[in-house]
PDB file of N, H, CA, C and O in Angstrom:
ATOM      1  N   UNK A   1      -8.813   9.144  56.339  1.00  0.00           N
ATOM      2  CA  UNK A   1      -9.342   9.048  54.991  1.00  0.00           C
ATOM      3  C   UNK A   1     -10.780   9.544  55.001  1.00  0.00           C
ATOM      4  O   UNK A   1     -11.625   9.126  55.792  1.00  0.00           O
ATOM      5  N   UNK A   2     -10.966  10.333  54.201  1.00  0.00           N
ATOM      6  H   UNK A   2     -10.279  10.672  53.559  1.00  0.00           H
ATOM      7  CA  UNK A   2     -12.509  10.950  54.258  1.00  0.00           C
ATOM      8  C   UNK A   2     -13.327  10.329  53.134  1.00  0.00           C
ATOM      9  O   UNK A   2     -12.811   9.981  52.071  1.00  0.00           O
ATOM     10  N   UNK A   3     -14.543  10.210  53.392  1.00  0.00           N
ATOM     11  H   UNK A   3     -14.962  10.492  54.255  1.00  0.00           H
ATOM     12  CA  UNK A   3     -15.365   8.963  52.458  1.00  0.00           C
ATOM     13  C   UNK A   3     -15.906  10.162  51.228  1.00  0.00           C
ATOM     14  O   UNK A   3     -16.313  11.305  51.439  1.00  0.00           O
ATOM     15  N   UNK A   4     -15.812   9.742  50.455  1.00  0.00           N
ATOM     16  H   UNK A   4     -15.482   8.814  50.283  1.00  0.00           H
ATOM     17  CA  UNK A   4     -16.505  10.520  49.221  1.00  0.00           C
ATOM     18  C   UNK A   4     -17.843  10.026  48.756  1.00  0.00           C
ATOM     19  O   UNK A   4     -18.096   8.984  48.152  1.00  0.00           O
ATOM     20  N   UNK A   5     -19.004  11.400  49.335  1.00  0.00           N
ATOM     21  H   UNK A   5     -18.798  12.247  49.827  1.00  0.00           H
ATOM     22  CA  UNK A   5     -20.278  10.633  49.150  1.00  0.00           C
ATOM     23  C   UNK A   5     -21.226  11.008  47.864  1.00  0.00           C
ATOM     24  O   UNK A   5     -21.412  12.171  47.506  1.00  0.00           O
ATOM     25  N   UNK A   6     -21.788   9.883  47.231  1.00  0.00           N
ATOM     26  H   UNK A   6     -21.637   8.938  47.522  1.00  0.00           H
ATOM     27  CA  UNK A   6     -22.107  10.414  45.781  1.00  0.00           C
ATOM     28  C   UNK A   6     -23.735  10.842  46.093  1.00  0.00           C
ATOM     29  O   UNK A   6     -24.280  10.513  47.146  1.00  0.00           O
ATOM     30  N   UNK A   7     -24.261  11.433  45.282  1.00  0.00           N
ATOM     31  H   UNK A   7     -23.818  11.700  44.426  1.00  0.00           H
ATOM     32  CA  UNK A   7     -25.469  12.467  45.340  1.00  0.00           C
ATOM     33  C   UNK A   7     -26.574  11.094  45.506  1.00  0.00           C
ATOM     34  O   UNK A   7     -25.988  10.030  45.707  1.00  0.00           O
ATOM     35  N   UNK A   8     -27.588  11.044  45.464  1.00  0.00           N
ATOM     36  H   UNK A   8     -28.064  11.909  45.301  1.00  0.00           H
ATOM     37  CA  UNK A   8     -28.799  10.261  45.641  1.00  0.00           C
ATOM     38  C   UNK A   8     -29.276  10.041  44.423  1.00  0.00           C
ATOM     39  O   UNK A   8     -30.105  10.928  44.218  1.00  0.00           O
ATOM     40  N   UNK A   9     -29.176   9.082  43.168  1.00  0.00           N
ATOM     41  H   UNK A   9     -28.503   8.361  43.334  1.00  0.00           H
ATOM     42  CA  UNK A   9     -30.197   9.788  42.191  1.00  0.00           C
ATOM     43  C   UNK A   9     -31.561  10.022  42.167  1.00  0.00           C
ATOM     44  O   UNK A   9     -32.364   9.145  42.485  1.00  0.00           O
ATOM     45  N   UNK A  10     -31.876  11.089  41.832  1.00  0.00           N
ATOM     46  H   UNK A  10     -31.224  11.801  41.574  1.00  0.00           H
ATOM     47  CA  UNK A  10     -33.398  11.569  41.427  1.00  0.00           C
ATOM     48  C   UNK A  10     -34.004  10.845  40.333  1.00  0.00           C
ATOM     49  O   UNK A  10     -35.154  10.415  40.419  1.00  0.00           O
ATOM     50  N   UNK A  11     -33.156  10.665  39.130  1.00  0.00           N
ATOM     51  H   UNK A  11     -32.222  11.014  39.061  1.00  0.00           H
ATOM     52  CA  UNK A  11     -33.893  10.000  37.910  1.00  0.00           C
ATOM     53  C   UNK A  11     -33.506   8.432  37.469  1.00  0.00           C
ATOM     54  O   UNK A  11     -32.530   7.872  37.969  1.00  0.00           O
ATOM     55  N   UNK A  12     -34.323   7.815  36.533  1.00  0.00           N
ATOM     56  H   UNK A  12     -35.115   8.271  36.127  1.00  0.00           H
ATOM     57  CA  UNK A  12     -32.764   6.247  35.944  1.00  0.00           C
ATOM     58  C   UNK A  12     -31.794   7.229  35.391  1.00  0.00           C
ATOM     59  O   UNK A  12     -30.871   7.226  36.206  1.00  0.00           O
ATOM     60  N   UNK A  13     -31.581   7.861  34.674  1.00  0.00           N
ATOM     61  H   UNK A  13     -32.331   7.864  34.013  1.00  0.00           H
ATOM     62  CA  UNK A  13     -30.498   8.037  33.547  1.00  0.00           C
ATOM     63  C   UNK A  13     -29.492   8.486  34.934  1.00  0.00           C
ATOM     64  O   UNK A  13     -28.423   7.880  34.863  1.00  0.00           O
ATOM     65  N   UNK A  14     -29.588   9.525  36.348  1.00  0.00           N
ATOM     66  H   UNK A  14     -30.456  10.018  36.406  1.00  0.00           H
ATOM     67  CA  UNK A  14     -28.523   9.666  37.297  1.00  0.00           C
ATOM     68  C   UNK A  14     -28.208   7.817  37.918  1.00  0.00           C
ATOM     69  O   UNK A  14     -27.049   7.427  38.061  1.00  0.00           O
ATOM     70  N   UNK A  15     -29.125   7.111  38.144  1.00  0.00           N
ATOM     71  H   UNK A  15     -30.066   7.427  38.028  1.00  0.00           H
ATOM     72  CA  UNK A  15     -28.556   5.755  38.629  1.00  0.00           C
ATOM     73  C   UNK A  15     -27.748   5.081  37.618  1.00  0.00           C
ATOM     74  O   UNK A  15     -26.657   4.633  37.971  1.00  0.00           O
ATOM     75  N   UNK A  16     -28.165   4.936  36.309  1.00  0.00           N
ATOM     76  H   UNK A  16     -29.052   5.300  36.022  1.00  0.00           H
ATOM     77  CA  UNK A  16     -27.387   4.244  35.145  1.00  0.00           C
ATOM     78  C   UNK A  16     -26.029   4.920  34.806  1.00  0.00           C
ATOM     79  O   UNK A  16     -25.207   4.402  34.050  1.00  0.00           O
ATOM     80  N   UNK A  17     -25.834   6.282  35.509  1.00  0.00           N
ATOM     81  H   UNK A  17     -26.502   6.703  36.124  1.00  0.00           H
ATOM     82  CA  UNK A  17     -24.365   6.830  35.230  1.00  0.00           C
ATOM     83  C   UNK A  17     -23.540   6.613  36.396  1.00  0.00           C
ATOM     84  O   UNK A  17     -22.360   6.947  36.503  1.00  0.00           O
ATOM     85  N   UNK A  18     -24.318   5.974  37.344  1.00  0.00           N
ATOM     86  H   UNK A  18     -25.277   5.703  37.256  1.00  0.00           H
ATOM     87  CA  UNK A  18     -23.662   6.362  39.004  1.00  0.00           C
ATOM     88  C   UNK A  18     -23.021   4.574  38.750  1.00  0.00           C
ATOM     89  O   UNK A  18     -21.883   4.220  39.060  1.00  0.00           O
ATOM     90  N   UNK A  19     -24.320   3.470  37.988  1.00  0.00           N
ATOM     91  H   UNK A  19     -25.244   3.757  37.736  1.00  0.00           H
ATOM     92  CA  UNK A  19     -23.551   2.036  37.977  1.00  0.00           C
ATOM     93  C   UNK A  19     -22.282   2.288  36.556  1.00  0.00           C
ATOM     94  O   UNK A  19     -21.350   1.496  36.416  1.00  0.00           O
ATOM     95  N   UNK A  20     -22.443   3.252  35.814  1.00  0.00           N
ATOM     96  H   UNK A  20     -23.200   3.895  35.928  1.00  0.00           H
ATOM     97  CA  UNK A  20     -21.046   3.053  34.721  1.00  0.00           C
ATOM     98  C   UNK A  20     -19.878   3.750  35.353  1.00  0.00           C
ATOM     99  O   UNK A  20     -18.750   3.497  34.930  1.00  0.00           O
ATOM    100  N   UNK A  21     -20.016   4.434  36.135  1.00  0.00           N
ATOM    101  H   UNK A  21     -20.932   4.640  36.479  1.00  0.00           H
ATOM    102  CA  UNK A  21     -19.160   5.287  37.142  1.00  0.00           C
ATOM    103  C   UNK A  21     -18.318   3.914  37.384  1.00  0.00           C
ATOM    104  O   UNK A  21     -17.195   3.888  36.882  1.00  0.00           O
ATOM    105  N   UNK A  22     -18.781   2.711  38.145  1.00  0.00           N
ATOM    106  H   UNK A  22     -19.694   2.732  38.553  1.00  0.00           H
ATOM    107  CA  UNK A  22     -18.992   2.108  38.917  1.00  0.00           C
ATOM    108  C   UNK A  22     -17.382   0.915  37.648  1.00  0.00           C
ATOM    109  O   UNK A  22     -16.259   0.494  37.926  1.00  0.00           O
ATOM    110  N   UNK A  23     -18.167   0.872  36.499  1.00  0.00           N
ATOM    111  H   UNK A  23     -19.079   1.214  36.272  1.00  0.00           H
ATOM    112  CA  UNK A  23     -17.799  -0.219  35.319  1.00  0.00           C
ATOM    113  C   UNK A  23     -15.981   0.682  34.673  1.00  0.00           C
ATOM    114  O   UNK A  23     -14.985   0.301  34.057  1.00  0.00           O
ATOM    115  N   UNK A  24     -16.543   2.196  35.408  1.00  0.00           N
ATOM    116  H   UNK A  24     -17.351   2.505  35.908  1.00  0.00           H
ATOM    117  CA  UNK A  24     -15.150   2.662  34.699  1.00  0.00           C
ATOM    118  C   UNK A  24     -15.243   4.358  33.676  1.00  0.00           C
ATOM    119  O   UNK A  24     -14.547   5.243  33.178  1.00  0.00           O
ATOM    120  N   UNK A  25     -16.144   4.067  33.808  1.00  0.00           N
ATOM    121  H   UNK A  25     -16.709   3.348  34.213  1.00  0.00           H
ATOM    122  CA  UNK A  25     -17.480   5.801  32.587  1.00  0.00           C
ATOM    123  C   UNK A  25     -16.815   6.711  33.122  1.00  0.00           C
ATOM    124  O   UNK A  25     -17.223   7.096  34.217  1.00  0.00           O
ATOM    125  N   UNK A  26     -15.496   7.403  32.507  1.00  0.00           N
ATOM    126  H   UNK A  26     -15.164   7.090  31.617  1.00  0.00           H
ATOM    127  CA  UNK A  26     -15.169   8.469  33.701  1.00  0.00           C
ATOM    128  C   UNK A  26     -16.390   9.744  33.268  1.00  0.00           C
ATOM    129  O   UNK A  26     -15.841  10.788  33.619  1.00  0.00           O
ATOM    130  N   UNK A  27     -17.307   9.980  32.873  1.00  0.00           N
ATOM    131  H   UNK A  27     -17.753   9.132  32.587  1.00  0.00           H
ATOM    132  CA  UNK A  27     -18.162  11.039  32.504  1.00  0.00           C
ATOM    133  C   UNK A  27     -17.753  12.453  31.504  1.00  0.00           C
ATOM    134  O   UNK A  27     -18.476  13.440  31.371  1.00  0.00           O
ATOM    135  N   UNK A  28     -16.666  12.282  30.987  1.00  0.00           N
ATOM    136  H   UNK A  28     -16.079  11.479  31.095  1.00  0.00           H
ATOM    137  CA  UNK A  28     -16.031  13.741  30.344  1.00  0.00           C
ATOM    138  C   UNK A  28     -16.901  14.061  29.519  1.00  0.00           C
ATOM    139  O   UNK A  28     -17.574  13.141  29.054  1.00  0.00           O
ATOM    140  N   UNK A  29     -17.144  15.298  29.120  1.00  0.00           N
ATOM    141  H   UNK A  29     -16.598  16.045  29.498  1.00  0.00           H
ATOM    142  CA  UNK A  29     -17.485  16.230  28.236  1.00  0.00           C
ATOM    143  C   UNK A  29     -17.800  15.021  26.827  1.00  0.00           C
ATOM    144  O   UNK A  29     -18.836  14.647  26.278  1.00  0.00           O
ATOM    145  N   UNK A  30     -16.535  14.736  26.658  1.00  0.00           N
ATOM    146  H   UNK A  30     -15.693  15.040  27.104  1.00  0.00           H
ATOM    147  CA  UNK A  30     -16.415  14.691  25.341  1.00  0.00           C
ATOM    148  C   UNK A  30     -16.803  12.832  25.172  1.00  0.00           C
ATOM    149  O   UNK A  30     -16.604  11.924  24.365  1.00  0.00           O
ATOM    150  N   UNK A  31     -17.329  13.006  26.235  1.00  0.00           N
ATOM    151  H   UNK A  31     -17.491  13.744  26.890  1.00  0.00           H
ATOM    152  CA  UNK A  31     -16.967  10.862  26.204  1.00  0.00           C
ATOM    153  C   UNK A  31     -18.962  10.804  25.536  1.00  0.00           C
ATOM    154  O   UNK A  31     -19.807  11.696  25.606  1.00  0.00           O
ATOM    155  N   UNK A  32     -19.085   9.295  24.916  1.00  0.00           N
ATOM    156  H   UNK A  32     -18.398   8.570  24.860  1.00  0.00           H
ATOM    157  CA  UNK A  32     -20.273   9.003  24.529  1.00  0.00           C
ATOM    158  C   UNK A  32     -20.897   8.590  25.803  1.00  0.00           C
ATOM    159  O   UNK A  32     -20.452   8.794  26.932  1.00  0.00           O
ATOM    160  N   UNK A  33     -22.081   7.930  25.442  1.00  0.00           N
ATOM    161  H   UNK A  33     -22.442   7.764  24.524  1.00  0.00           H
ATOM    162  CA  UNK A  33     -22.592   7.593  26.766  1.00  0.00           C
ATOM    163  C   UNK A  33     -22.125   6.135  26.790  1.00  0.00           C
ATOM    164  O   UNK A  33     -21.743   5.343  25.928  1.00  0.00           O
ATOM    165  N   UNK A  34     -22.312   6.088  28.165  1.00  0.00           N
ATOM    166  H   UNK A  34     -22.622   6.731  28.865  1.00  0.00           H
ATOM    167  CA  UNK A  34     -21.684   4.544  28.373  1.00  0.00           C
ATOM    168  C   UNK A  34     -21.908   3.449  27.843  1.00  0.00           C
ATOM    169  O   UNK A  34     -22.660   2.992  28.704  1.00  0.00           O
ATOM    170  N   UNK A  35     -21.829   2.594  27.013  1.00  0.00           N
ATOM    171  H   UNK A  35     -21.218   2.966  26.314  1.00  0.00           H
ATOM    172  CA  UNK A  35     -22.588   0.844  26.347  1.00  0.00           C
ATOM    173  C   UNK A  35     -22.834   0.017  27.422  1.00  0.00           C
ATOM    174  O   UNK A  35     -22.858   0.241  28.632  1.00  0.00           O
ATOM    175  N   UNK A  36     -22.991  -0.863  26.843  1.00  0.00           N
ATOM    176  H   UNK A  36     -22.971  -1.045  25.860  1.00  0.00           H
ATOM    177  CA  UNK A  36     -23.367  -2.045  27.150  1.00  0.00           C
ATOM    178  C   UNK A  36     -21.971  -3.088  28.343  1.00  0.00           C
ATOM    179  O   UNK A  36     -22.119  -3.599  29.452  1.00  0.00           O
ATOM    180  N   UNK A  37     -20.804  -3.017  27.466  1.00  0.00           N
ATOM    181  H   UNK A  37     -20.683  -2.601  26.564  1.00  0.00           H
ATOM    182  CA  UNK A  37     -19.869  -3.496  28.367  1.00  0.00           C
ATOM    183  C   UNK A  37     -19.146  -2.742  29.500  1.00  0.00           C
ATOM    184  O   UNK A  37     -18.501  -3.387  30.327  1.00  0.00           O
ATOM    185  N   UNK A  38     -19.236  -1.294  29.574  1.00  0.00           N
ATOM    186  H   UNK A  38     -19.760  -0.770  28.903  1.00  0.00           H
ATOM    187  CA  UNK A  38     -19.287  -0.746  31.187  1.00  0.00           C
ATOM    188  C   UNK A  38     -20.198  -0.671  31.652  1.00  0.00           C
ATOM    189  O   UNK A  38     -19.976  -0.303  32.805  1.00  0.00           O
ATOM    190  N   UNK A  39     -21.652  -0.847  31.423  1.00  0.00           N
ATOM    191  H   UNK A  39     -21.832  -1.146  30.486  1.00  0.00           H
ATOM    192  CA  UNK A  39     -22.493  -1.516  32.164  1.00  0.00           C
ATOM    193  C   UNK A  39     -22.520  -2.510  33.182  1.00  0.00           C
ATOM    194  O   UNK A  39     -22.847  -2.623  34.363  1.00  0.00           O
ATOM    195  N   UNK A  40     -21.822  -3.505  31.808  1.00  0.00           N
ATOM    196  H   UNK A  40     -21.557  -3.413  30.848  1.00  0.00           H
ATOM    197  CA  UNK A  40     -21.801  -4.720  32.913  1.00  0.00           C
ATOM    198  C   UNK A  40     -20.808  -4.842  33.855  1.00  0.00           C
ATOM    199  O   UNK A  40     -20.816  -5.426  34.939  1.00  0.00           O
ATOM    200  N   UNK A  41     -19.817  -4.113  33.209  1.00  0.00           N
ATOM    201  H   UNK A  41     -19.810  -3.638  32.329  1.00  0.00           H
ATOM    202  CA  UNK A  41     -18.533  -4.206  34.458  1.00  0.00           C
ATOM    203  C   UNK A  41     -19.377  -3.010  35.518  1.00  0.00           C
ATOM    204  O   UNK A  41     -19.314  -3.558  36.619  1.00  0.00           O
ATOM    205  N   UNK A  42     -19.791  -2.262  35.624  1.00  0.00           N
ATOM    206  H   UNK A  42     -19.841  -1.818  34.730  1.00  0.00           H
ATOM    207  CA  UNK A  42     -20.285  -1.661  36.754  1.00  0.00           C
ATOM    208  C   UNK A  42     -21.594  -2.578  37.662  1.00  0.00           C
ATOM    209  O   UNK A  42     -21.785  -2.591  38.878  1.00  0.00           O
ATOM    210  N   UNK A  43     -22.159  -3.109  36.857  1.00  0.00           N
ATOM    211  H   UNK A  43     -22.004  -3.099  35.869  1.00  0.00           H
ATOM    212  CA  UNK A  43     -23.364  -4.109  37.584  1.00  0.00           C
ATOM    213  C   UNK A  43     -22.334  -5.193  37.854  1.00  0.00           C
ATOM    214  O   UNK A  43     -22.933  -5.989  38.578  1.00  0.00           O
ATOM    215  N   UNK A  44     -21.457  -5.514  37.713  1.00  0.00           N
ATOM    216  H   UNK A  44     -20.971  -4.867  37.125  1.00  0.00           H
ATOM    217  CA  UNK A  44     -20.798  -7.376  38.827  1.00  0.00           C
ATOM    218  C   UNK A  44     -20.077  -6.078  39.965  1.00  0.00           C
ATOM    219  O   UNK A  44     -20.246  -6.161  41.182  1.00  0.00           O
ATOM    220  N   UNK A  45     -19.316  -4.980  39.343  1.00  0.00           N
ATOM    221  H   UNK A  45     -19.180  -4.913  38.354  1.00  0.00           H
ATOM    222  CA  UNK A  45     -18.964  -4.484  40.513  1.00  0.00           C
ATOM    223  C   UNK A  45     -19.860  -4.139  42.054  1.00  0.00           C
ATOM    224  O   UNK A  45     -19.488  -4.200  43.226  1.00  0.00           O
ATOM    225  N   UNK A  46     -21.237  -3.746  41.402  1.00  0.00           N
ATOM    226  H   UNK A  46     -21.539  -3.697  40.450  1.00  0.00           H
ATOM    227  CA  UNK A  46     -22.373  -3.644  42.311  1.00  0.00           C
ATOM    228  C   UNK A  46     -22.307  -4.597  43.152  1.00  0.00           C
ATOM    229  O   UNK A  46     -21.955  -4.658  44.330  1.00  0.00           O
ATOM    230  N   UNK A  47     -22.778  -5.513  42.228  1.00  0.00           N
ATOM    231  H   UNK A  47     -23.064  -5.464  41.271  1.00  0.00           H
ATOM    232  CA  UNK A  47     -23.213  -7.252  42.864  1.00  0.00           C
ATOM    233  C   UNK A  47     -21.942  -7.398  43.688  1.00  0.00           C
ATOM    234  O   UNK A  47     -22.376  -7.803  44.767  1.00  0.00           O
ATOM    235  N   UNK A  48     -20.478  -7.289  43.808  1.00  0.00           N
ATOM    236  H   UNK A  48     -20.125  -6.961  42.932  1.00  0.00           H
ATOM    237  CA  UNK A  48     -19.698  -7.640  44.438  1.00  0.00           C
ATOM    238  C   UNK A  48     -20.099  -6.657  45.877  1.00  0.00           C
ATOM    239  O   UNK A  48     -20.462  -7.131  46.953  1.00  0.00           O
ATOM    240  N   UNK A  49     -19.956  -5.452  45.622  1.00  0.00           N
ATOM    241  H   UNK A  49     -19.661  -5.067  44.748  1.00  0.00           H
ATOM    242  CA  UNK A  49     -20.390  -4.521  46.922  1.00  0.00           C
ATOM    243  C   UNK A  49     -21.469  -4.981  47.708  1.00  0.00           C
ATOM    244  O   UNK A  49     -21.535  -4.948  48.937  1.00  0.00           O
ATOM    245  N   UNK A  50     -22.481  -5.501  46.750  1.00  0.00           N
ATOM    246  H   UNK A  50     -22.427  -5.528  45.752  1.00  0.00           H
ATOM    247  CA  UNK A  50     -23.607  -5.906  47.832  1.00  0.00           C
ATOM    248  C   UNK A  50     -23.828  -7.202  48.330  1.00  0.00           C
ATOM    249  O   UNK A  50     -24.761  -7.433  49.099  1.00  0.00           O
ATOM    250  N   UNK A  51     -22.995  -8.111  47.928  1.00  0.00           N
ATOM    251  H   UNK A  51     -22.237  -7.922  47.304  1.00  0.00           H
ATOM    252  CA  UNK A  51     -22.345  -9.520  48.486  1.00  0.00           C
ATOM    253  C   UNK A  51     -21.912  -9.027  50.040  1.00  0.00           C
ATOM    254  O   UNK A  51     -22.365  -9.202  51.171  1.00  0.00           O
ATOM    255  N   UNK A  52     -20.582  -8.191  49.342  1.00  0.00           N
ATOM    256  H   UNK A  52     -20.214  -8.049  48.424  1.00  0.00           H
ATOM    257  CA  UNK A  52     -20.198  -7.978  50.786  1.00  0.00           C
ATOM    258  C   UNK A  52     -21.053  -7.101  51.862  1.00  0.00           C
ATOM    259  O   UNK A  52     -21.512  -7.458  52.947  1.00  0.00           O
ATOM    260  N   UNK A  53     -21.103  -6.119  51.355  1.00  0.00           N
ATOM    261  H   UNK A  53     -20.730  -5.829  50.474  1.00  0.00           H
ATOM    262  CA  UNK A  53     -22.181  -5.531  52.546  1.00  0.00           C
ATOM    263  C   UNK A  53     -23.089  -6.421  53.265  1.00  0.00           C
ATOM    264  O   UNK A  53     -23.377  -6.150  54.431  1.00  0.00           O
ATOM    265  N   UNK A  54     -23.719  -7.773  52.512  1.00  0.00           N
ATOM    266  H   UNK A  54     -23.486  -7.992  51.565  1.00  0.00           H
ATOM    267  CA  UNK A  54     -24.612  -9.040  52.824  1.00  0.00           C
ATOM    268  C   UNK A  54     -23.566  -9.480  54.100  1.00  0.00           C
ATOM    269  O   UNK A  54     -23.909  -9.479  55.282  1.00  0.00           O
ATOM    270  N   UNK A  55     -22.610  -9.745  53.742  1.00  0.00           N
ATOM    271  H   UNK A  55     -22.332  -9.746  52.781  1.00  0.00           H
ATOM    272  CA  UNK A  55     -21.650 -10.823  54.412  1.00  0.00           C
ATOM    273  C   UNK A  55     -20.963  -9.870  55.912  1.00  0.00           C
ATOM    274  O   UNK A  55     -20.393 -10.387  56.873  1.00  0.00           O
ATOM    275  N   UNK A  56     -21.221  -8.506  55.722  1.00  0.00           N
ATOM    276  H   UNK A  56     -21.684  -8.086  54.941  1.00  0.00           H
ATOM    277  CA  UNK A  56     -20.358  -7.813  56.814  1.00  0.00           C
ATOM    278  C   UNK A  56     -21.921  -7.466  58.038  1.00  0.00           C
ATOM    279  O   UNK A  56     -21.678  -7.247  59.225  1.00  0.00           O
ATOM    280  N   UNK A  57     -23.209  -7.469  57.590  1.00  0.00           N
ATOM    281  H   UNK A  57     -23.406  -7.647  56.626  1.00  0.00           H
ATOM    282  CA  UNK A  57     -24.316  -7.513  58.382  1.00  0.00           C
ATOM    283  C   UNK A  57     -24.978  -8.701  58.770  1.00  0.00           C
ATOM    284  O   UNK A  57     -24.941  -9.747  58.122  1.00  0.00           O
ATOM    285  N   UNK A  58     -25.799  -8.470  60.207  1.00  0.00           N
ATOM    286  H   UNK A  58     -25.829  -7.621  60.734  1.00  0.00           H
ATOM    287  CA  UNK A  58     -25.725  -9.875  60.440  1.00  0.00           C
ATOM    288  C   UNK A  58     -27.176 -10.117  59.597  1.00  0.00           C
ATOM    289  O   UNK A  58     -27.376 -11.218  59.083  1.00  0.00           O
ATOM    290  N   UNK A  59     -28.154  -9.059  59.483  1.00  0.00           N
ATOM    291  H   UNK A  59     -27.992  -8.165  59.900  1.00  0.00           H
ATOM    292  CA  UNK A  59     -29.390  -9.409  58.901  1.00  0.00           C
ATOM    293  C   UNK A  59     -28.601 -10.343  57.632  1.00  0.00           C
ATOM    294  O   UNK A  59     -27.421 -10.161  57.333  1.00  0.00           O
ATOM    295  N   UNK A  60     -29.476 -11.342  56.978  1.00  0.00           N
ATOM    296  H   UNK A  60     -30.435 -11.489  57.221  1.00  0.00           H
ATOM    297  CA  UNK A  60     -29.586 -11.924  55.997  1.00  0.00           C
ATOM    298  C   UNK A  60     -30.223 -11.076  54.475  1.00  0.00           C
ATOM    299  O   UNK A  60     -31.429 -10.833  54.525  1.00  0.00           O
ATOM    300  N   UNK A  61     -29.583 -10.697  53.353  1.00  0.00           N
ATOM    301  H   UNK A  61     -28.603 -10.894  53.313  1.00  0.00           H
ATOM    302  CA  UNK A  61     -30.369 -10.099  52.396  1.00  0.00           C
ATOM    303  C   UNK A  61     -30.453 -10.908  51.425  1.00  0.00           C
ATOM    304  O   UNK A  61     -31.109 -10.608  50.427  1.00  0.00           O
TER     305      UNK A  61
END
């Protein structure tokens, strides 16, 4: 399985599309910009990733 790696963002508006990515935002042409509630489903998805990443290292974050 090969890992699919996403770009770095340079600006907020590339991080705020990379967390709606995240909530479900597939990005099309034709789509608005993301609200408020794929926001948040992309920020608990975060928070879940970085739980675990917490829990799989031994440092403490």
């Amino acid at each position: 399985m090969q890992k699919k790696r996403l770009p770095q963002p340079r600006q907020l508006g590339d991080a705020v599309l990379l967390v709606a990515r995240l909530g479900g935002y597939l990005g099309r042409a034709t789509d608005p910009p993301p609200g408020h509630q794929i926001m948040w489903h992309g920020y608990a998805q975060l928070q879940t990733l970085c739980e675990g990443f917490c829990l799989n290292t031994k440092n403490s974050c």
